[in-house]
C-alpha positions as CSV (number, residue, x, y, z in Angstrom):
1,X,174.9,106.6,188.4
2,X,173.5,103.5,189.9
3,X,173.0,100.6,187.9
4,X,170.5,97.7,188.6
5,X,171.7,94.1,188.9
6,X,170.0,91.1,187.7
7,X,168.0,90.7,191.2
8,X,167.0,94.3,190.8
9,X,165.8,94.0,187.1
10,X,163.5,91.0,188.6
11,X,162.1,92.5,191.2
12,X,160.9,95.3,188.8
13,X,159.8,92.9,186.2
14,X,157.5,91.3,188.9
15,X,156.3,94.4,189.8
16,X,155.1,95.3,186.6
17,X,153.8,91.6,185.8
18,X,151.6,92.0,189.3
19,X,150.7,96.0,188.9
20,X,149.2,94.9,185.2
21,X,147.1,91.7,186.7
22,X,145.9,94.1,189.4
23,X,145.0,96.3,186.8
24,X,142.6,93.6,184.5
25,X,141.2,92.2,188.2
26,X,140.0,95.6,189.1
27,X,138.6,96.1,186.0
28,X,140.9,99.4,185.4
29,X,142.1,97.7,182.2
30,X,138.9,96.0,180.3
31,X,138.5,93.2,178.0
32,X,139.5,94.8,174.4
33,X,141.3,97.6,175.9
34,X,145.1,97.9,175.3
35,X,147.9,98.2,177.6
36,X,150.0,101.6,177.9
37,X,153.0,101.1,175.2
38,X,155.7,99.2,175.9
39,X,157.7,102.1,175.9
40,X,155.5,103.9,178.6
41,X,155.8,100.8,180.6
42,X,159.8,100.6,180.7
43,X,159.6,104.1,181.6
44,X,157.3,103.9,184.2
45,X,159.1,100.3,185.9
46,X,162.7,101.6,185.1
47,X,163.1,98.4,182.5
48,X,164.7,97.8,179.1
49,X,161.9,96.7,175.9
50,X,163.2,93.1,176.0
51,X,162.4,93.4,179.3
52,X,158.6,94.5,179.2
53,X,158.1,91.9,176.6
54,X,159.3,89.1,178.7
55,X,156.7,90.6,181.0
56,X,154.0,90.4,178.8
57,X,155.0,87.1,177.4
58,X,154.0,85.9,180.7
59,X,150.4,87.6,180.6
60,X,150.2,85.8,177.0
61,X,150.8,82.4,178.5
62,X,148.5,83.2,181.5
63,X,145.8,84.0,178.9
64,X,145.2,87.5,179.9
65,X,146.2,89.5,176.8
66,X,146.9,89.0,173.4
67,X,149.4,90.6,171.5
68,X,148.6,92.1,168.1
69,X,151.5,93.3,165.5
70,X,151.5,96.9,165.1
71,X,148.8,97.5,167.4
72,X,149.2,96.5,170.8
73,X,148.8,94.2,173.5
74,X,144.9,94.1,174.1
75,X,143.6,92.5,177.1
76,X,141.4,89.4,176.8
77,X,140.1,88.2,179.7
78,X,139.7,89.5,183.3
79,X,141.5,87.8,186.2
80,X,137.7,86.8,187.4
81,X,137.0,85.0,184.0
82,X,140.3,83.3,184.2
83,X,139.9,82.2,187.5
84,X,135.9,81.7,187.6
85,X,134.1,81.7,184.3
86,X,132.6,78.3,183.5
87,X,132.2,78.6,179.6
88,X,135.5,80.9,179.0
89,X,134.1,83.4,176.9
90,X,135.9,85.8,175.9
91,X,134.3,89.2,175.5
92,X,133.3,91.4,172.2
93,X,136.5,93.5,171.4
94,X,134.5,96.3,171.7
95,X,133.6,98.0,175.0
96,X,130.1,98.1,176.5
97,X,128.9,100.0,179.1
98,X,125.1,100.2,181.0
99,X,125.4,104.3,181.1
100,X,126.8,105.4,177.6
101,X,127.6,104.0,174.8
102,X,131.7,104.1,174.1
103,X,132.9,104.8,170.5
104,X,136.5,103.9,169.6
105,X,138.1,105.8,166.7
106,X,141.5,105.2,165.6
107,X,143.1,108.0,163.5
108,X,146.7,108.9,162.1
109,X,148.2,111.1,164.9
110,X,148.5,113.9,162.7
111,X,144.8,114.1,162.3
112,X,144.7,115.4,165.8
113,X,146.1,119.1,164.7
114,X,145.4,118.8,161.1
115,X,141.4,117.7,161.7
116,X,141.4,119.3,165.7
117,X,140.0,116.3,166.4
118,X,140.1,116.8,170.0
119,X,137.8,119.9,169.6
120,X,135.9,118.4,167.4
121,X,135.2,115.1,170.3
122,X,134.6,117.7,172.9
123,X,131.9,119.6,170.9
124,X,130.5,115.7,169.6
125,X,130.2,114.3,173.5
126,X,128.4,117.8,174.6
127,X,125.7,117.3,171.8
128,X,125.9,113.1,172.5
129,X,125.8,112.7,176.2
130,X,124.8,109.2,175.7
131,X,128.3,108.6,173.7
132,X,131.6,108.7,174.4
133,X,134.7,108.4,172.2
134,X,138.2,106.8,172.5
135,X,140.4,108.3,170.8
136,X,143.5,106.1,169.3
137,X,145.7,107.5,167.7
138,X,148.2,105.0,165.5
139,X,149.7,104.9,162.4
140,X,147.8,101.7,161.3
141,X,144.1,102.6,161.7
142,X,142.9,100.0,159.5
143,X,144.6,97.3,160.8
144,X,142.6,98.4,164.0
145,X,139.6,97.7,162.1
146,X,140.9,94.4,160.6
147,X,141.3,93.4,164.6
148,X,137.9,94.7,165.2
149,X,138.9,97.0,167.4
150,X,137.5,100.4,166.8
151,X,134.3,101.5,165.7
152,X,135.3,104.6,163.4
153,X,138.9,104.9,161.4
154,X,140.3,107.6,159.3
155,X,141.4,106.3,155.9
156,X,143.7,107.7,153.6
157,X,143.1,107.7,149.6
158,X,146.4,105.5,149.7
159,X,145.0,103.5,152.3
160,X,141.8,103.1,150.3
161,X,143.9,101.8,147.2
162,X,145.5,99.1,149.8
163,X,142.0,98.1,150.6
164,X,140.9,97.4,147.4
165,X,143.5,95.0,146.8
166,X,143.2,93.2,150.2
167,X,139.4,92.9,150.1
168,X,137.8,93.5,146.2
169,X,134.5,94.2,147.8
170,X,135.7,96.3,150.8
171,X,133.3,94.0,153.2
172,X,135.6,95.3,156.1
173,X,133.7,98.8,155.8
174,X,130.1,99.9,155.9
175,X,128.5,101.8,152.5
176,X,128.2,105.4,153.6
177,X,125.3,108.0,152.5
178,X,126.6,110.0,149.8
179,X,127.6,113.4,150.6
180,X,126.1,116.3,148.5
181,X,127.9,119.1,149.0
182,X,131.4,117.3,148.5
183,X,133.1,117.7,145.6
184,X,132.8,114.3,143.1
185,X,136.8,114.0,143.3
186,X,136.9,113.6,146.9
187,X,134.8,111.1,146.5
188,X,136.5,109.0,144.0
189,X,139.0,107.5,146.2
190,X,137.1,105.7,148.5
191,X,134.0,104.6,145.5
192,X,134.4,100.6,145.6
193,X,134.3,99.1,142.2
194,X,130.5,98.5,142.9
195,X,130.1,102.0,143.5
196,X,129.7,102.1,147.2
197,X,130.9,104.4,149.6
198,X,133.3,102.9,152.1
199,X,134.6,106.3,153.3
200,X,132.9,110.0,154.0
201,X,135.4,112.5,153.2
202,X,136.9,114.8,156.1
203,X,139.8,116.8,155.1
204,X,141.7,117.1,151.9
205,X,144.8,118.7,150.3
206,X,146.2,118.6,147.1
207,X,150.3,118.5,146.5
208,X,151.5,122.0,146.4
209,X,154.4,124.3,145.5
210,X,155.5,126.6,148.6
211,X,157.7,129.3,148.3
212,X,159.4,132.0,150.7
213,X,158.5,135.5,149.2
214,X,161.2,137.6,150.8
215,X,163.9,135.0,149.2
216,X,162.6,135.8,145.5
217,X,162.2,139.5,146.7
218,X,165.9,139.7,147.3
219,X,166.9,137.8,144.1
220,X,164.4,140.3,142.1
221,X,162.6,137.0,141.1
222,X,159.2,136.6,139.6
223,X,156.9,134.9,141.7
224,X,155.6,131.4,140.8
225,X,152.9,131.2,138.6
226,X,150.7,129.0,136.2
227,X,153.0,129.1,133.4
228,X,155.9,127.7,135.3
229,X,157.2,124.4,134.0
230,X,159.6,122.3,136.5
231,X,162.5,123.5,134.1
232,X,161.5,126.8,135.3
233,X,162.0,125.9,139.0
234,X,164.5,124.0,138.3
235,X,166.4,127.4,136.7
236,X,165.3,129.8,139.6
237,X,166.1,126.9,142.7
238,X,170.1,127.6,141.1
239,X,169.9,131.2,141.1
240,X,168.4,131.1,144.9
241,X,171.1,128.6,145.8
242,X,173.7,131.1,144.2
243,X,172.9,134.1,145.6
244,X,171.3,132.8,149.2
245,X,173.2,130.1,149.9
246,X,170.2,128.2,150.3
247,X,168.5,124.8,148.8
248,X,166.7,126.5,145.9
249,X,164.0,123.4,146.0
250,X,163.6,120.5,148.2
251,X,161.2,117.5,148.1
252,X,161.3,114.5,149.7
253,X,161.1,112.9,146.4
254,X,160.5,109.0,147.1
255,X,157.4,109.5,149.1
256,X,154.6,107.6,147.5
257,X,152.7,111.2,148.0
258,X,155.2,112.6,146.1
259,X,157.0,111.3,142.9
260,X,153.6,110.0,141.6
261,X,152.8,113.6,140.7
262,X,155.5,113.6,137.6
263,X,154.2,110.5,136.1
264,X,150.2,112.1,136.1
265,X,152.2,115.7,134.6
266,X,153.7,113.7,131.7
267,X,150.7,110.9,131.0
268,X,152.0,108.1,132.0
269,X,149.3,105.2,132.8
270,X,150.1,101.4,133.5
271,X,148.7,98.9,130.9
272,X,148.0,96.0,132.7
273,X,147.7,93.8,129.8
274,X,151.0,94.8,128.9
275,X,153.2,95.4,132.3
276,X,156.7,94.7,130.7
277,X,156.1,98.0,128.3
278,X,155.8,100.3,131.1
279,X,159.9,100.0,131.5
280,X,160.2,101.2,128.2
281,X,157.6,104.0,128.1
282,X,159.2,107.2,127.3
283,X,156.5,108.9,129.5
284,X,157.8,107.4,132.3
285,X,161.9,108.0,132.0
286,X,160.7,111.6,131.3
287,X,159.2,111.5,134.2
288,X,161.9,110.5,136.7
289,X,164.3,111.9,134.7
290,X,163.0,115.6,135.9
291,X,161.9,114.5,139.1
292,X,166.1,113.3,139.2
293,X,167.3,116.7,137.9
294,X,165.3,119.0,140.5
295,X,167.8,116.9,143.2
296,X,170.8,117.0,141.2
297,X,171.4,119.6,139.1
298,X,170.6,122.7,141.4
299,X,174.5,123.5,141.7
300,X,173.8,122.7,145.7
301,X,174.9,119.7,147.9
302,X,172.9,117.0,147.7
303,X,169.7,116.6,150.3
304,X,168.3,113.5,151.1
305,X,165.2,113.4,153.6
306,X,163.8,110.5,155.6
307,X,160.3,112.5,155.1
308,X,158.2,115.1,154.1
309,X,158.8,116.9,157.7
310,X,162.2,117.0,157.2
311,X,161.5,119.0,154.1
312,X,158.9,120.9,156.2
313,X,161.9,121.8,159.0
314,X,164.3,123.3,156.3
315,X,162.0,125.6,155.3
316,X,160.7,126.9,158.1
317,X,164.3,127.6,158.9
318,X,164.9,129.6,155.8
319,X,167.3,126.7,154.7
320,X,165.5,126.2,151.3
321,X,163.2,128.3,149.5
322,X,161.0,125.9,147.6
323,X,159.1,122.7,148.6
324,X,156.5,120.2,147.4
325,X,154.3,119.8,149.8
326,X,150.6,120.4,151.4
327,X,148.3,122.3,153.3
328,X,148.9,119.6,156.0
329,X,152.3,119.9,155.8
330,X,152.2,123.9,155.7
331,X,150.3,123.4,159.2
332,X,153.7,123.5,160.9
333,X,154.0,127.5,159.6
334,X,151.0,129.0,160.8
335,X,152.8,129.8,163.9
336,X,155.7,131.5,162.4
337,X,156.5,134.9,161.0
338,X,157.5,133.4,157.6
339,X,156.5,135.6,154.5
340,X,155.4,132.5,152.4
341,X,153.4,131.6,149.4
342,X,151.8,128.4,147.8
343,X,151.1,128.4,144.3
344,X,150.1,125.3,141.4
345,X,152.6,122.5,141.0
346,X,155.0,123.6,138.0
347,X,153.9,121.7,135.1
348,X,155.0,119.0,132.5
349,X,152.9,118.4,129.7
350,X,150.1,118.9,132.0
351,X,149.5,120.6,135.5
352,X,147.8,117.9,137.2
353,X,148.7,117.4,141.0
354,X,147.7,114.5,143.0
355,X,144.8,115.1,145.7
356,X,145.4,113.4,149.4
357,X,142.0,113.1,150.5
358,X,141.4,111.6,154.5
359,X,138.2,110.5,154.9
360,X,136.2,108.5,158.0
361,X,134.8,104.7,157.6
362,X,132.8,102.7,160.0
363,X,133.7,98.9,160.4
364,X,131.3,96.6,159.2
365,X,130.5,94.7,162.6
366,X,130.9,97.0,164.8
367,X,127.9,96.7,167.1
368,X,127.8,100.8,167.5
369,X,126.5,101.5,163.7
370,X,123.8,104.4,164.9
371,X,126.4,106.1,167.0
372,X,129.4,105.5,164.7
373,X,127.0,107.6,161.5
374,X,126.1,110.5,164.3
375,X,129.5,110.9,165.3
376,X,130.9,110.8,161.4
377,X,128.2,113.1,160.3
378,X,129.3,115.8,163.4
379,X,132.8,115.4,162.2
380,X,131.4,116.5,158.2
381,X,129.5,118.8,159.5
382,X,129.5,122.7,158.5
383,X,130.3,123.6,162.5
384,X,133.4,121.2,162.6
385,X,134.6,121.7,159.1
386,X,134.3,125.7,159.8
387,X,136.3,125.4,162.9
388,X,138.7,123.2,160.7
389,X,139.3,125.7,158.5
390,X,139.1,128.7,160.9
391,X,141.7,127.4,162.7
392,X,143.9,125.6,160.5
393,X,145.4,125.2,157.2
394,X,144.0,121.9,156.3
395,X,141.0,122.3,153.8
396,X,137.4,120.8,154.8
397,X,135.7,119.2,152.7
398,X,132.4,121.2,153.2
399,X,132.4,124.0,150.7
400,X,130.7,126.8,152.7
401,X,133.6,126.2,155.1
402,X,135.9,126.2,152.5
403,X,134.6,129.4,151.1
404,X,135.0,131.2,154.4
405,X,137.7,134.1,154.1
406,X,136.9,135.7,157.8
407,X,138.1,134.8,161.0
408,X,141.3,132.9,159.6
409,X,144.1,132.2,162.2
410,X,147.8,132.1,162.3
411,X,150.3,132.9,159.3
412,X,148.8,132.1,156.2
413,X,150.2,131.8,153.0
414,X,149.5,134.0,150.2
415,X,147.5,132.8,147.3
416,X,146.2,129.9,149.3
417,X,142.5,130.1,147.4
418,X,144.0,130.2,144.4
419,X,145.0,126.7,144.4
420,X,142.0,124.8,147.0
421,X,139.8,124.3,144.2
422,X,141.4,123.5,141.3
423,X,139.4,120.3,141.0
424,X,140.3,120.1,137.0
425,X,143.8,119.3,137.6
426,X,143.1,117.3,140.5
427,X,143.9,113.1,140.1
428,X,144.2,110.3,142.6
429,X,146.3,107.2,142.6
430,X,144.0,104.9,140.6
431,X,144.4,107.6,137.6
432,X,147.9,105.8,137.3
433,X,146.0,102.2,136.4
434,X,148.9,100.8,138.8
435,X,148.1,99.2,142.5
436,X,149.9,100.2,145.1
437,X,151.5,97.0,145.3
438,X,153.2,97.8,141.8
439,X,153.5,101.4,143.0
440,X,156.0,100.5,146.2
441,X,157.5,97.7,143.9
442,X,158.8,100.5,141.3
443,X,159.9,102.9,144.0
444,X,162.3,100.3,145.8
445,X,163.4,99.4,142.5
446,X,164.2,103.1,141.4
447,X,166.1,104.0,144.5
448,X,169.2,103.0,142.6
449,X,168.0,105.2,139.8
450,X,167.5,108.3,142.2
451,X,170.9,107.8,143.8
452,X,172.8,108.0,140.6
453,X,174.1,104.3,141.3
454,X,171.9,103.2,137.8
455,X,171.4,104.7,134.7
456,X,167.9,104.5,132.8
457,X,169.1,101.2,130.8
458,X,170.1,99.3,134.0
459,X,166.9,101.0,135.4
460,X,164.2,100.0,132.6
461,X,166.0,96.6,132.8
462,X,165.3,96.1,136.2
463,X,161.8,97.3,135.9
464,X,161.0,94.9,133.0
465,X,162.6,91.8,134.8
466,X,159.7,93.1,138.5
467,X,156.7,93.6,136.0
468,X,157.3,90.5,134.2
469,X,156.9,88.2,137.4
């Protein structure tokens, strides 16, 4: 295979440097837009990423974009201002056009199946001729609207609790009409501390327990149920292991939407007056401790996961036959033939579960407010939320959609409306009294603990020594 040489890799790093400035000249690329991804663009030019960035580094000094971390590169000025303008200007971030009015919405990427968000745009622009949307999808939506850069985000109940911490008042969003017909808990996450709205729910799930049927069939095991405690799973994911050769349970348990759910079983809340205690509460080691055993003690080799599709993967391959997870997460299994189940978490001394609720926020200056509230109300709306729930397993927020129990698509688990409204066990993250700041803190710290390099002394001692700072 041929290998470019240094005059080659030039020539191609010109050619992308020119093909982009012809690009912001004709206007193909406006001010505020981004550039295709870095990767895209070595792809496309048959160049390395130092490569591309060297590139760009060179639009930079010219003045032509800007680069933004975690974002993008976003282009700032046409080759006509650059060359022409008298006063410099730089344009709004946001995009303006004579015929329609353009909407940018930045979303987690998983929203696109999870919320059919493309569906969903499709059906919004038919009603709206007058609007069209962007959609962006990244992992960092807020940041987008820190940057000013889209009109509409999708914000996550953790993403919320980061927001109260950065900004008290949560200025960066606009209040948002309250929604009657959602429940008061999907609410809560996104109710600033002056009781505004800063985020319509969308979609929601709360953590689950998922089981393959035809694996307890075989053992001639009793199905999950309410009176299950975690030493109950814990019991059955050995026997499975024994007789299946399978992972009996498997969670990715570090994931902040994850191990939370053990401390809000067994009543543990932070005292901020008194952080150093919290090392030494019993209701926490009991906590972990559980949430320890279910990885180690299941007679199996150890599992660990870099996420909760991981987890996801080895079920649908009939290589475990429990997992914590979500109806977002059970998404992936609608298109399979697997004979599954969901059921409540197992419980501790209570059966609370923690509730991921996605909602939709409006930046405060965007300049599209009327448009950004039609398009947010659409996406709330019975038609969308029914075609949500229709079509997959993510629950809407709407309850007649929720309610629906016709016209339901795919492979669906068994008992699923038992557990989609159990709003009395439901909590979110503030229920913890802990920020997420201290939340992430405590996790890195109890990595150690989790990986059987620390006991719960050297554990609590570490603890004490972070919450003391």
């Amino acid at each position: 295979m041929h290998r470019p040489n240094r005059v080659e890799f030039n020539a191609r790093t010109q050619q992308l440097i020119a093909y982009l400035r012809g690009e912001i000249k004709a206007g193909t690329l406006r001010v505020g837009e981004y550039l295709p991804s870095e990767v895209e663009l070595g792809k496309r030019f048959g160049l390395s990423k130092e490569s591309v960035r060297r590139a760009l580094d060179v639009l930079v000094e010219d003045g032509l974009i800007v680069k933004i971390r975690r974002v993008g590169n976003r282009v700032t000025k046409s080759e006509i201002d650059r060359n022409g303008d008298e006063d410099g200007t730089v344009a709004s971030h946001f995009p303006n056009s004579d015929e329609y009015t353009e909407l940018r919405l930045a979303h987690y990427p998983s929203v696109s199946d999870e919320g059919r968000l493309q569906q969903a745009i499709a059906s919004f622009e038919q009603s709206n001729p007058d609007i069209r949307v962007k959609l962006i999808p990244t992992s960092f939506p807020l940041e987008f609207a820190e940057h000013g850069i889209a009109d509409v985000v999708t914000l996550s109940a953790w993403d919320a609790l980061k927001l109260k911490e950065m900004d008290a008042s949560e200025t960066l969003l606009t209040g948002m009409p309250d929604q009657p017909f959602a429940h008061p808990r999907l609410t809560a996450p996104f109710q600033s501390r002056e009781g505004k709205l800063v985020a319509s729910p969308f979609v929601y799930s709360p953590v689950v327990l998922c089981y393959n049927r035809d694996h307890f069939e075989e053992c001639q095991i009793e199905e999950p149920h309410e009176a299950w405690t975690w030493y109950t799973l814990l019991k059955h994911a050995k026997l499975l292991h024994k007789q299946l050769q399978v992972r009996g349970f498997v969670a990715h348990i570090q994931s902040v939407n994850r191990w939370p759910v053990f401390l809000l079983q067994n009543g543990f809340r932070f005292k901020a007056e008194a952080p150093q205690q919290a090392a030494e509460d019993p209701a926490l080691w009991e906590s972990l401790r559980i949430s320890r055993d279910l990885v180690y003690q299941q007679g199996a080799p150890i599992l660990w996961t870099e996420s909760d599709s991981d987890v996801e993967r080895w079920f649908r391959e009939g290589r475990a036959s429990m997992i914590l997870t979500t109806f977002y997460g059970m998404n992936s299994l609608m298109n399979t033939d697997l004979n599954y189940g969901v059921a409540p978490l197992p419980s501790l001394r209570t059966q609370d579960t923690l509730l991921l609720v996605t909602g939709l926020a409006i930046h405060e200056r965007s300049p599209r407010q009327q448009a950004a509230r039609r398009l947010v109300q659409h996406l709330c709306g019975l038609n969308v939320q029914t075609d949500i729930r229709q079509n997959t397993l993510t629950l809407p927020v709407h309850p007649e959609a929720l309610q629906m129990s016709t016209g339901l698509a795919g492979n669906r688990p068994y008992g699923e409306g038992a557990v989609s409204q159990q709003w009395d066990r439901a909590r979110i993250y503030s229920d913890l009294n802990m920020s997420a700041a201290v939340l992430l803190a405590i996790r890195e710290e109890l990595k150690a603990y989790w990986s059987r390099v620390e006991d719960e002394a050297e554990a609590s001692e570490r603890l004490e020594m972070l919450l003391g700072l």
